[in-house]
N, C-alpha and C positions, 0 to 999 in steps of 0.2 A: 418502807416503814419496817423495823425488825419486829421479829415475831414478840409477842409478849412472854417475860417470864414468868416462870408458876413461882408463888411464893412459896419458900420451906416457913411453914407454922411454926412454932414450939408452945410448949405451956407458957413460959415465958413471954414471947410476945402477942401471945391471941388477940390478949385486949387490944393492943396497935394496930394489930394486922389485919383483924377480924372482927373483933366489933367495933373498934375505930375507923371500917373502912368509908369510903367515901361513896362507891359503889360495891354494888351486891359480891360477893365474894363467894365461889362455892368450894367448902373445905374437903379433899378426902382423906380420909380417914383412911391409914394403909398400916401395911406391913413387911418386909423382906419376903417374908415367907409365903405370902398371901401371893399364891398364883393369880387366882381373879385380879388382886388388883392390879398384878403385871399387864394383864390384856386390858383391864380399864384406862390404863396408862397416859395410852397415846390416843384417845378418843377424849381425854380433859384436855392433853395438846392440842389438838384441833379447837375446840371449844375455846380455849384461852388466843388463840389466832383472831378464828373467827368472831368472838365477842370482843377483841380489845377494846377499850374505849367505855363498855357498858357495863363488862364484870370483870372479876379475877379468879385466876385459879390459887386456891392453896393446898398445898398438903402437909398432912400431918402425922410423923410416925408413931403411933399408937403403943409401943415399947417401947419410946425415950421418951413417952409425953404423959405418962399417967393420969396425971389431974384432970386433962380437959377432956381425953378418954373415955375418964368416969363421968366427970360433972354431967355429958351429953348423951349419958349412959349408953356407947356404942356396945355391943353386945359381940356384932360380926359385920367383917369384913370383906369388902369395901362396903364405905358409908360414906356417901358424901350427902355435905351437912351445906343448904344456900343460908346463908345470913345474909340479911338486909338491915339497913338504921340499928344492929347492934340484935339483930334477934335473930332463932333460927324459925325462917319461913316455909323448908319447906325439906326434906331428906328424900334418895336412894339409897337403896336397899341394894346389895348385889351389883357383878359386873351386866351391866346393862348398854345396849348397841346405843350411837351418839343420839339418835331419834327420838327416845326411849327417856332419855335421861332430860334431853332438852325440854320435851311433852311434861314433863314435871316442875320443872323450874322454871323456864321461859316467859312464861307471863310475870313474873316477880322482876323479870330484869328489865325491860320494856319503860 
């Protein structure tokens, strides 16, 4: 089975991607610049492997997406944002080890 892709977010497709989704969907909130989110990177990879089936990953660049940015008033980066049924249930703070990040969300995806 190939690994899952991360979806790229934009302002534009949120509502499809993200609150339209089917299953839980966890958004990061990133940046070029944002060192942390580099090292958060490949620990949403993993996550998007090992959850296929139950959630999604998406990311979202936070300089070409203003609106939803704001709307979710992310302040600092990285943020990843779990929606579920079109709501957000459940946010990290910071680059966080996979353990860490799962212990926060996990029970919403189940």
């Amino acid at each position: 089975m190939p690994a899952q892709q991360i979806t790229k977010v934009t302002d534009g497709t949120f509502a499809d991607d993200v609150l339209g989704s089917e299953v839980p969907i966890l958004v990061d909130f990133w940046a070029d610049w944002c060192q942390p989110c580099q090292l958060v990177a490949p620990v949403l990879e993993q996550l998007a492997v090992e959850q296929a089936g139950t959630m999604r990953i998406g990311k979202l660049n936070i300089d070409e997406n203003p609106e939803t940015t704001a709307r979710y008033k992310v302040m600092s980066i990285p943020f990843m944002a779990l929606f579920k049924d079109g709501a957000m249930v459940a946010a990290v703070v910071g680059a966080q080890p996979k353990e860490s990040i799962w212990e926060q969300i996990g029970k919403y995806v189940v």
